[in-house]
C-alpha positions in Angstrom: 0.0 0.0 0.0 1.0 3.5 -1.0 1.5 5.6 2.2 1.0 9.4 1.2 3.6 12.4 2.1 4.0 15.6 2.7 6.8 17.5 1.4 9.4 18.1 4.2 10.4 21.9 2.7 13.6 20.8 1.7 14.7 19.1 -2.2 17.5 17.2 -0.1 15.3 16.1 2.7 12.7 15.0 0.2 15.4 12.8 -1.5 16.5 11.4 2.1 12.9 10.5 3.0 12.3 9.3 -0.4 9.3 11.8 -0.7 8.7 13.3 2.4 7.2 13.2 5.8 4.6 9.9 6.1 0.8 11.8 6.9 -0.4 8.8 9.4 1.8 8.7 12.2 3.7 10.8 14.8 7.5 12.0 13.8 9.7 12.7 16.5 12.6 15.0 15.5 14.9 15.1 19.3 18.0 16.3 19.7 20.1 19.1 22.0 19.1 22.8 22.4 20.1 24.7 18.7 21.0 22.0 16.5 18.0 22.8 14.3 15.0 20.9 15.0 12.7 23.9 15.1 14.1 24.7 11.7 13.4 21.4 10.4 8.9 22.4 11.8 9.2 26.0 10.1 10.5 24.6 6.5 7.9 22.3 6.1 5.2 24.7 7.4 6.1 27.1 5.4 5.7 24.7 2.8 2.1 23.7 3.6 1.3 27.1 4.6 1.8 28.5 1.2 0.1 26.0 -0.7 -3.2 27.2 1.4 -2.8 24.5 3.8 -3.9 25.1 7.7 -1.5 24.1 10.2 -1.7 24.0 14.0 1.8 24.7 15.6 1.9 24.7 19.2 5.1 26.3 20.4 6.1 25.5 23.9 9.4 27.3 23.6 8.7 30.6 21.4 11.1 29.5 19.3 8.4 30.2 16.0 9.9 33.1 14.5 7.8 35.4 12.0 11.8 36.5 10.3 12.5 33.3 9.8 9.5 32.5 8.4 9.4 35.4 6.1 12.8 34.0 5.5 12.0 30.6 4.5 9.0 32.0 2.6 11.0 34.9 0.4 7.9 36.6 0.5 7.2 40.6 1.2 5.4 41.8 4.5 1.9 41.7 2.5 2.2 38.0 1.1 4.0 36.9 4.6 0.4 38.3 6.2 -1.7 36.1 4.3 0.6 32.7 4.4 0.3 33.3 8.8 -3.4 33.2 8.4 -3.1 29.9 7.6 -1.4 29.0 10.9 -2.9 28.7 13.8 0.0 29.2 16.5 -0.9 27.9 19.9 2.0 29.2 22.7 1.2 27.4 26.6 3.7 28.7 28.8 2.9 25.4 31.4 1.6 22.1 30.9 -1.9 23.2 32.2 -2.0 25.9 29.6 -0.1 22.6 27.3 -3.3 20.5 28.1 -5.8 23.2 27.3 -4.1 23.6 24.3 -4.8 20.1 23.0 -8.4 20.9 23.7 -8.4 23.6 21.2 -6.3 21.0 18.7 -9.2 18.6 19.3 -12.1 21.1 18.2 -10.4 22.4 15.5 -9.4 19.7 13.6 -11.0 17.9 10.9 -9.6 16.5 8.0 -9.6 18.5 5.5 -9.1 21.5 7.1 -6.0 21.1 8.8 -2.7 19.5 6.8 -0.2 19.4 9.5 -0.1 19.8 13.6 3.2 20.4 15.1 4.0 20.4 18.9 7.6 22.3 19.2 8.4 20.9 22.0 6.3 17.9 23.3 8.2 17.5 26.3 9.9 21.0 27.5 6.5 21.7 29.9 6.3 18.2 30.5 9.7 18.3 31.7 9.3 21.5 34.2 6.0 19.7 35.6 7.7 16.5 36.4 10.4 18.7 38.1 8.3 19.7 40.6 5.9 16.4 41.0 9.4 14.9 42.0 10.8 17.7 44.7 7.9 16.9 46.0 8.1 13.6 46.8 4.4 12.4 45.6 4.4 9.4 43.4 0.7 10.0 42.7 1.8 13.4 41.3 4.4 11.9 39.4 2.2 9.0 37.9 -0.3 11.5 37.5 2.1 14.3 35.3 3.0 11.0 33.0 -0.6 10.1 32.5 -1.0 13.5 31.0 1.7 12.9 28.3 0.6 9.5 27.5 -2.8 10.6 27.1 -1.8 13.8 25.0 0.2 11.6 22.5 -2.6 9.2 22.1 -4.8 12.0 21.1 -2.0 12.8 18.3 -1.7 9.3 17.6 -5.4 9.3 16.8 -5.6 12.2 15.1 -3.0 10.9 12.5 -4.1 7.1 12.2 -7.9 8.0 11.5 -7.7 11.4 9.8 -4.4 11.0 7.5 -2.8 14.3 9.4 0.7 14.5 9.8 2.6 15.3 13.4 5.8 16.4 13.9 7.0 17.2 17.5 10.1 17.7 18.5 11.8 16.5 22.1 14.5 17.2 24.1 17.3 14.8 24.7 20.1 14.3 28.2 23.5 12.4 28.5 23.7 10.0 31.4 27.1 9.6 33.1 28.6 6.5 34.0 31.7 5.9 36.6 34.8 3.8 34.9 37.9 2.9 37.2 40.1 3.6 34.5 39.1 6.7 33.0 37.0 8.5 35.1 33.6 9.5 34.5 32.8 9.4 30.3 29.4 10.0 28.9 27.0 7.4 27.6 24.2 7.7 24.7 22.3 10.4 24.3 18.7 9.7 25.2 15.0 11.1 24.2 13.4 13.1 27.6 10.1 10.8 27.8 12.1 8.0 26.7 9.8 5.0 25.9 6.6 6.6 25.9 8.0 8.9 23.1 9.8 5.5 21.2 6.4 3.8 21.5 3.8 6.7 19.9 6.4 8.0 17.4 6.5 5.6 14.0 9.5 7.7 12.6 12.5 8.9 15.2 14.8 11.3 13.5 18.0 12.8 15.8 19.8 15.4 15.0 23.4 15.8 16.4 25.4 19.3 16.4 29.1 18.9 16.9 31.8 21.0 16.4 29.3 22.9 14.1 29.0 19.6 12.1 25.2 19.2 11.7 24.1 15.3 11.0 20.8 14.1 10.9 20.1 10.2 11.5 17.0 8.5 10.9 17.1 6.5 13.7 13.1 4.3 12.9 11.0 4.5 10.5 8.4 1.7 8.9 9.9 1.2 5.6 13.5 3.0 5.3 16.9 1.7 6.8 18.9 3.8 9.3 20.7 6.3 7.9 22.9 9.6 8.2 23.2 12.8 6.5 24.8 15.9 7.3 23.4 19.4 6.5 23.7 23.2 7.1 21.7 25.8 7.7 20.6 28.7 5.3 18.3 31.5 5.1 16.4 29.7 2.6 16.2 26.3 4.5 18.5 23.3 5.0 21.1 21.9 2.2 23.0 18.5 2.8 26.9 18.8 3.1 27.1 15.2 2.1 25.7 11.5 2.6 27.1 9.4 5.4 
């Protein structure tokens, strides 16, 4: 069976996807603070956005930027005004306002209407809320504050599965530290904030790694391609690879 995609904003991209973002699951795009992953949402709803597309974004972090958008879209300030009425941008500043949030997501769409829902970041909120469940000490907080998550990725999980929408969110990532007699303490494997519940409702995991400047993005699952590695840069007009890996 065909599955249908959405073009990811990028020709490179594209190429490394074999067409594009996959419209019936959740896409995870994790990584470290600045190594892109924001850039990787605003390409491809610029994309959809000036097609005539509606989008929902929901920005946890403020990191949706109208410059770079105008950016992305090479558009003047009159065109730029009618491609943002296509996007509805949702911004919670906790994960109350996050859960009330998804409510509006769950009125508003219907297929047909909306072409893409992106949650930039899932997890940052989360992450603040599950701070405080465990200073203090109350597991039924704490199981309570996961619930939420769980539930709120279902509800995108559904959304995708029975109404062909695409989701893209993007997560956070932290290094554990291990002891070793004869070098000291050295870092392990990077690993997903959320960790399995994220693995579990996302069909497609893509990382993104930023070191020294070197930008590589790994395809880490996905239903029908092989892992793989490609390193990009960073533009005003998008994202260009620097060469396959």
């Amino acid at each position: 069976m065909r599955q249908d995609k959405i073009s990811t904003g990028s020709y490179d991209l594209n190429k490394f996807f074999f067409g594009g973002y996959e419209t019936d699951i959740i896409t995870t795009i994790y990584g470290p603070a600045g190594c892109g992953k924001t850039n990787l949402c605003m390409m491809v709803v610029a994309s959809q956005a000036k097609k005539g597309n509606k989008i929902i974004y929901i920005d946890t972090e403020g990191g949706f930027s109208i410059e770079r958008m105008k950016q992305l879209l090479e558009k003047n300030n009159e065109e730029l005004e009618k491609v943002l009425q296509n996007i509805l941008l949702l911004k919670p500043i906790s994960f109350a306002e996050q859960e009330e949030a998804f409510e509006t997501l769950l009125k508003n769409v219907k297929k047909g209407d909306v072409s893409l829902i992106i949650v930039d970041s899932m997890v940052m909120l989360y992450r603040l809320e599950l701070g405080d469940a465990i200073q203090s000490g109350e597991d039924e907080k704490i199981k309570e504050v996961n619930r939420k998550l769980a539930y709120q990725l279902r509800e995108l999980n559904e959304i995708a599965r029975r109404q062909s929408i695409p989701i893209i969110i993007t997560n956070q990532v932290y290094s554990e530290f291990i002891s070793s007699k004869d070098f000291g303490q050295k870092e392990k494997s990077v690993s997903m904030v959320g960790g399995d519940l994220l693995k579990y409702w996302s069909k497609c995991l893509i990382e993104i790694q930023n070191k020294s400047g070197k930008r590589n993005l790994i395809l880490r699952k996905h239903r029908s391609l092989p892992e793989k590695e490609i390193q990009f840069e960073i533009f005003n007009e998008g994202i260009r690879r620097r060469g396959w890996i």
